[in-house]
N, C-alpha and C positions, 0 to 999 in steps of 0.2 A: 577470843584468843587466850581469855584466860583460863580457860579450862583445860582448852589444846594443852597449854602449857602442863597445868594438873595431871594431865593423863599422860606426858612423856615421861615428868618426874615419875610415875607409877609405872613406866617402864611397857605402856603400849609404846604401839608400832604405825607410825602413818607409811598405808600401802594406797600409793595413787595409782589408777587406772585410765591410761586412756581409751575412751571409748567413742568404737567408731563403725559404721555400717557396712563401711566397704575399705578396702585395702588402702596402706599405705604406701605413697611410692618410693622410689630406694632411698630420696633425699630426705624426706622426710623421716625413714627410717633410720639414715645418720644422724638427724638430729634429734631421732628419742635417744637412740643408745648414747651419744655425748651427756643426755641433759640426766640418762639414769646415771650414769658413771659420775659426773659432777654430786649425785644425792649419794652415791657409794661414800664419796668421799666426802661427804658432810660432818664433823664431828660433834654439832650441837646436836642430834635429834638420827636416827637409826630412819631411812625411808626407801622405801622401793617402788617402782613408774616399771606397769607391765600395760603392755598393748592388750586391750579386747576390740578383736575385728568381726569380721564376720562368722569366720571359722572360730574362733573362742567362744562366741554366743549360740553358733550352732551346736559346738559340743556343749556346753552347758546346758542348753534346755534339753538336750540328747540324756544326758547325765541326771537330770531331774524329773525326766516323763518316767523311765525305767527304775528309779527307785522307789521300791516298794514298803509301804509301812508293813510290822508286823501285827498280825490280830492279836489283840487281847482273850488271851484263853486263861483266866486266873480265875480265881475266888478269895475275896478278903469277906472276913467275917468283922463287920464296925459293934463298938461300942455304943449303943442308942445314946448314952449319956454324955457321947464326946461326939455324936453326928449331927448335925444340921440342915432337914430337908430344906428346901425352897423353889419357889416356882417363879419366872420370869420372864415376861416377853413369850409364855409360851413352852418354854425349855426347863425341866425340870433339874435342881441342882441338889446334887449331895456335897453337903462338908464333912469331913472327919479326920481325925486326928489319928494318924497312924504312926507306929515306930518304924525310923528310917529301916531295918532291918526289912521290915515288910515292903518297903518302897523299891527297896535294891532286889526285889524277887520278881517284882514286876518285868517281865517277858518286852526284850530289848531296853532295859534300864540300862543297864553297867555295860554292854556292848553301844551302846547307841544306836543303835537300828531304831528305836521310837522317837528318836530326836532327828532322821535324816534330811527333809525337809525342813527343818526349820530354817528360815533367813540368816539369822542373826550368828549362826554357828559360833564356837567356843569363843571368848576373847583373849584365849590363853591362858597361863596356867600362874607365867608371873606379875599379872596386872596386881595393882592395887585391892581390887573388889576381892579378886579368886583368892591373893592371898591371906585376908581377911578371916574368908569362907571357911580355909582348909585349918586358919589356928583357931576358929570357933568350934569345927568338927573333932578335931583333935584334942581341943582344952578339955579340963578338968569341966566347968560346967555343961558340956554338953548335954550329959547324961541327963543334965533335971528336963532338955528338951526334947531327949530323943530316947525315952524307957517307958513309955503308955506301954499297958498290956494291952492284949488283945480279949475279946469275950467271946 
């Protein structure tokens, strides 16, 4: 609970879901919209209660079979002195140090088309973490983390 707590002060958002295989009948449906109306009007804590029935989870998976990632069709050219091969389990790994400049060219970066599958999508813009994020990118030290040349 104490964290809950943590993360409202940071200004997320608790979004409940009910979730259910098959339809709700009208009474029941009275008593979601009473009980979301009641979290409207909560003044401790910002939350919202949406029904997922059948029809929500059918367009969902609908919504996520037809999205398609975009191919990677780039070239970066690494620094051998800042790369790190590795082999594991089988699967070969590259490390390397890149300037965000080079990262933000990468094909569906800054649109997000190579993020669209992912689960966990944005956690918004004014949490605690993001806002963080955006006066690290923006501060004055960024630069000692984000000017690697290229070779």
């Amino acid at each position: 609970m104490e964290a809950v707590r943590n993360a409202l002060e940071d200004d997320y958002r608790v979004e409940f879901e009910l979730l259910t295989t098959g339809t709700l009948t009208d009474p029941a449906k009275e008593d979601l919209k009473a009980f979301a109306d009641k979290l409207e009007d909560f003044d401790e804590f910002s939350a919202d209660l949406q029904l997922v029935d059948t029809g929500a989870l059918e367009m969902r998976l609908a919504e996520a079979e037809a999205q398609e990632l975009p191919s990677l069709d780039h070239t970066i050219t690494v620094d051998p002195q800042r790369t790190l091969l590795t082999e594991m389990g089988g699967a070969k790994t590259v490390l390397t140090i890149l300037p965000l400049s080079e990262c933000l060219r990468l094909p569906g970066v800054t649109d997000g088309r190579l993020f669209r599958k992912n689960v966990r999508k944005s956690l918004g813009a004014t949490n605690k973490v993001n806002k963080a994020l955006r006066v690290t990118i923006n501060g004055e030290r960024v630069r000692e983390f984000f000017t690697a040349t290229m070779v």
